[in-house]
N, CA, C and O of each residue as an XYZ file, in Angstrom:
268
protein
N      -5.556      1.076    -12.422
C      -6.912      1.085    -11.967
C      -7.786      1.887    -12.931
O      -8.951      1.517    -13.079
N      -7.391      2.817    -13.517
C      -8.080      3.819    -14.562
C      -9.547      4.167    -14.388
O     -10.540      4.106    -15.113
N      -9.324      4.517    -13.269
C     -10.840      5.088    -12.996
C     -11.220      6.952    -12.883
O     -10.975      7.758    -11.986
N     -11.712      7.067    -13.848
C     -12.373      8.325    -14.037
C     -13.262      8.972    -13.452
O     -13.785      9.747    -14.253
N     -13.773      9.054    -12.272
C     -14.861      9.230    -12.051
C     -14.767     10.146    -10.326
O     -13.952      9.717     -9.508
N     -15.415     11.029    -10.060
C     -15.667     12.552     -8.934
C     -15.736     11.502     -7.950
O     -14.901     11.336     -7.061
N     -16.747     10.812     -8.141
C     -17.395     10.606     -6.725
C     -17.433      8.921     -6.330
O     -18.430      8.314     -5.939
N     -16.280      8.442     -6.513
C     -15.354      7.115     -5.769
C     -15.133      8.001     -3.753
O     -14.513      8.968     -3.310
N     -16.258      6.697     -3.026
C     -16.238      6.996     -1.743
C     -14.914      5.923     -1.170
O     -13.863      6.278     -0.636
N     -15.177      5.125     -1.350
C     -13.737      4.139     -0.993
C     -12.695      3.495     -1.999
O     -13.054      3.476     -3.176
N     -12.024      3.208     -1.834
C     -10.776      2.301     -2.403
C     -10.421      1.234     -0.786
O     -10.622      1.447      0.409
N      -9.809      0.055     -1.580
C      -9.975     -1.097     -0.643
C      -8.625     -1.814     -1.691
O      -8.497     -1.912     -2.911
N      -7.720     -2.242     -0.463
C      -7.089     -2.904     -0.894
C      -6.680     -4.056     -0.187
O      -6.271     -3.881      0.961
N      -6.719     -5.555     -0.794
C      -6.944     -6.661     -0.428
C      -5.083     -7.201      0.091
O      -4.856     -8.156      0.834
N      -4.098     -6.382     -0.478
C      -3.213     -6.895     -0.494
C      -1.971     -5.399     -0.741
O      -2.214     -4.559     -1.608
N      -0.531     -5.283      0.279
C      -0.059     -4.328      0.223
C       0.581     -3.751     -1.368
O       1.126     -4.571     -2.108
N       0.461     -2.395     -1.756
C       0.473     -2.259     -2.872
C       2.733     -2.277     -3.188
O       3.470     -2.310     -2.202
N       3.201     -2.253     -4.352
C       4.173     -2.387     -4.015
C       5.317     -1.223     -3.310
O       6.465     -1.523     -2.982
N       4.629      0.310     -3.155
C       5.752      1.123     -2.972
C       4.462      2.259     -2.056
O       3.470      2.562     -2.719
N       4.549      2.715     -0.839
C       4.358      3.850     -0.599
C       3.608      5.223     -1.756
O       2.568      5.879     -1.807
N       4.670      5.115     -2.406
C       4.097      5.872     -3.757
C       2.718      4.880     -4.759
O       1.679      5.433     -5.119
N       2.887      4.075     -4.918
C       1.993      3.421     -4.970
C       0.349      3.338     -4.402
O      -0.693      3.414     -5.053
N       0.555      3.160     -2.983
C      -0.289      2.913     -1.989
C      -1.148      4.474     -2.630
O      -2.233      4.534     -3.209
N      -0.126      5.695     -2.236
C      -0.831      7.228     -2.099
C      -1.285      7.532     -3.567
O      -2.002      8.519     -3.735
N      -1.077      7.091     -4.188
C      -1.288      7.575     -5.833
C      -2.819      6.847     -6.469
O      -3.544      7.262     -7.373
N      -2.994      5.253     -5.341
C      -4.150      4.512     -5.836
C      -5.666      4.825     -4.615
O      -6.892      4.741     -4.695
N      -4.502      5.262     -3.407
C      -6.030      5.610     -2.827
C      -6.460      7.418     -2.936
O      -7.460      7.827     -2.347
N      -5.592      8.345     -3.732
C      -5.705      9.032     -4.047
C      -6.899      9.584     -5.106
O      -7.486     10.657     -5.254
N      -6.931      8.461     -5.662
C      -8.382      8.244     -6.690
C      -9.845      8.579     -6.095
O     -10.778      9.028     -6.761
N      -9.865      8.344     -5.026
C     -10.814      8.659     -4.065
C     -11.432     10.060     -3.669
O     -10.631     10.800     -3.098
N     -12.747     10.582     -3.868
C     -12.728     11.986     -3.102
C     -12.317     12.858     -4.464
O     -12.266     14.022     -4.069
N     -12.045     12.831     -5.685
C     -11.912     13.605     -6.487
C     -12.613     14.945     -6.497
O     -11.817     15.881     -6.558
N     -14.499     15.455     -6.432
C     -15.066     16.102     -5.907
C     -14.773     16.547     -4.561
O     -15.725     17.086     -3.997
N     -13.367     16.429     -3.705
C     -13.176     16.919     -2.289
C     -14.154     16.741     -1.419
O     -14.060     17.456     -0.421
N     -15.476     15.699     -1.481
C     -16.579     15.402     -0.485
C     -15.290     14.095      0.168
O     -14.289     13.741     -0.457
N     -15.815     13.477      1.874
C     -15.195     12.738      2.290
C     -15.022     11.138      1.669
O     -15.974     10.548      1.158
N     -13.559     10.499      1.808
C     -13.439      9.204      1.303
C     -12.710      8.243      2.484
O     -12.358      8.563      3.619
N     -12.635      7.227      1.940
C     -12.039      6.603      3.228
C     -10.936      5.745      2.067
O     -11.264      5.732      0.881
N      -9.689      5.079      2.496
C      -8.732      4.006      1.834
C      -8.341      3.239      2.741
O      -7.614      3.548      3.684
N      -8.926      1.912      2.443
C      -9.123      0.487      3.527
C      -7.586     -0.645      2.577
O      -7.520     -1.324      1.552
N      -6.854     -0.345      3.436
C      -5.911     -1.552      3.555
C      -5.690     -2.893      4.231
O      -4.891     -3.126      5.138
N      -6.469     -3.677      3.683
C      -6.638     -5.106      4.259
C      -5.154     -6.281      3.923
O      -4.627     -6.589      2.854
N      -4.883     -6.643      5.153
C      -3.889     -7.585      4.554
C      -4.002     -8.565      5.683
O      -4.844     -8.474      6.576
N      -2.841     -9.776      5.555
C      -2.565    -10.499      6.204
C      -1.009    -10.107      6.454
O      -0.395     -9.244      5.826
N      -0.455    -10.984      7.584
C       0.635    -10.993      8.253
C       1.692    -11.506      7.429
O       2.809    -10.989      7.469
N       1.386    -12.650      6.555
C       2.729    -12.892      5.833
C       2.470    -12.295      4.235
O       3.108    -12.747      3.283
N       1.684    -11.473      4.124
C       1.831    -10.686      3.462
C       2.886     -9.911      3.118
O       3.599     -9.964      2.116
N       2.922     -8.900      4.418
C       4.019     -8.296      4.247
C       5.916     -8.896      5.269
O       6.972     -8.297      5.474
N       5.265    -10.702      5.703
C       6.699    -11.063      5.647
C       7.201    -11.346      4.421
O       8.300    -10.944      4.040
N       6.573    -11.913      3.876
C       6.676    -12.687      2.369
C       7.796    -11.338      1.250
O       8.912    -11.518      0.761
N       6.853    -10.027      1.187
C       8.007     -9.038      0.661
C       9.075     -8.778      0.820
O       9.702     -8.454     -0.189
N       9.892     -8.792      2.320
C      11.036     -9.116      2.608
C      11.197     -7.696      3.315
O      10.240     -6.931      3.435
N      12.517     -7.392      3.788
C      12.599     -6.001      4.272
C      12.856     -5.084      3.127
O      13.567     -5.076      2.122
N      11.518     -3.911      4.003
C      11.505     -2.908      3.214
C      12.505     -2.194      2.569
O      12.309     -1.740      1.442
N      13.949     -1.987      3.378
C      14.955     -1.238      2.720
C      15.647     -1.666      1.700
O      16.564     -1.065      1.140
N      15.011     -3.209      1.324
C      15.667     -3.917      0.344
C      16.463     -5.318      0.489
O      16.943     -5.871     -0.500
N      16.564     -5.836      1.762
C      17.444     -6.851      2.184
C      16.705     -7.700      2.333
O      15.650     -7.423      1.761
N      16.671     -8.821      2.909
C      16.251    -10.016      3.569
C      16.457     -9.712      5.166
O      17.447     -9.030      5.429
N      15.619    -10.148      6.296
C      15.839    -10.239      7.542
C      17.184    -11.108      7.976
O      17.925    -10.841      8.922
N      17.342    -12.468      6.837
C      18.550    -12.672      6.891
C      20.034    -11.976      6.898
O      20.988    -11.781      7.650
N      19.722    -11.803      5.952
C      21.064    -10.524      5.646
C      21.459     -9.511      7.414
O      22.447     -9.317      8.122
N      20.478     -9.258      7.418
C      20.881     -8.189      8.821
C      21.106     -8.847     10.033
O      21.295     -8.069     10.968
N      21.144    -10.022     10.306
C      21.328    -10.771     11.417
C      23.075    -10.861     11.451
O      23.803    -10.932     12.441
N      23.469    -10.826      9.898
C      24.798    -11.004     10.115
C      25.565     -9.710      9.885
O      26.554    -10.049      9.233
N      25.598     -8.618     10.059
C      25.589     -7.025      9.745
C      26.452     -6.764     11.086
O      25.867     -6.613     12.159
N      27.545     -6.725     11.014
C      28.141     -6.411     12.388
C      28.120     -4.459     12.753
O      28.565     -3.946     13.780
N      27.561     -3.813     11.736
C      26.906     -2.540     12.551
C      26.130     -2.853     13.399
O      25.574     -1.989     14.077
């Protein structure tokens, strides 16, 4: 994103970013001057089916997981 700048009031994201660390590091940009910011995560639903499970598997995979 390479944005330089104090006084970024929002960040907006159209689509989930790929890692947690990710997410906090890009809406972090925000609020640099410590005045208030807001970080708007917009998505859709198969958005985040489409990524698969978070821990790394497929929903498939765990259906057959006899733990």
């Amino acid at each position: 994103m390479g944005v330089d700048k104090a006084n970024v009031r929002s960040v907006i994201h159209l689509a989930p970013p790929t890692s947690v660390e990710a997410y906090l590091q890009e809406s972090g940009r925000a609020s640099r001057d410590g005045k208030g910011a807001q970080a708007w995560l917009i998505f859709a639903p198969e958005d985040v089916l489409d990524s698969g499970d978070p821990r790394g598997g497929s929903p498939e995979e765990d259906d057959d997981d006899p733990s």
